[in-house]
C-alpha angles and dihedrals in degrees: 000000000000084000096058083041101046090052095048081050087056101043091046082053091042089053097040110249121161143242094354124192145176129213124206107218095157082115096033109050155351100227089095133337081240155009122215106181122173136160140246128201099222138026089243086046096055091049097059099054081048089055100038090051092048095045095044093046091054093043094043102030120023086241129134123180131262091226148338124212134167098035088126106067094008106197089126117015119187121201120200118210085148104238087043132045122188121213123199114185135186097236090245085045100051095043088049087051097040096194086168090054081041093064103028093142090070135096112261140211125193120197125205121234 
């Protein structure tokens, strides 16, 4: 797991995402093991690291999501690998939902940019 995550990490860095985060939820719940949740500063913008992490997942690792939800209008864009959901947010979208403040009882992981 710290390998798939490690690499979405990287490719939300590569393609200049923002303040991103992970959240541990393996003890707190059984939506998903983790959250990684990170912004982006356009809709454009949001859609290509959507597309970039769903293209280099298949390529590098067999995988397909789940699910994606959100892509149209993309202000907040969820991606379902099940253990791990990726959340893209527009900046003004991710502080109104909080998911951070949501989930304040989990372990979190800041990553630099």
């Amino acid at each position: 797991m710290n390998e798939l995550i490690d690499y979405i990490v990287k490719l939300l860095i590569d393609k200049k995402a923002s303040d991103i985060l992970l959240l541990d939820l393996r003890r707190l719940s059984p939506i998903a093991d983790y959250f990684l949740i990170a912004t982006a500063n356009s809709i454009p913008h949001a859609q290509a690291l959507c597309d970039e992490i769903e293209l280099k997942i298949k390529h590098d690792f067999g995988r397909l999501p789940h699910h994606i939800e959100g892509y149209n209008p993309a202000q907040w864009i969820l991606i379902d690998y099940i253990e791990i959901v990726i959340h893209i947010f527009l900046k003004e979208i991710r502080e109104f939902y909080g998911l951070e403040r949501l989930w304040g009882d989990a372990p979190q992981k800041r990553y630099a940019e």
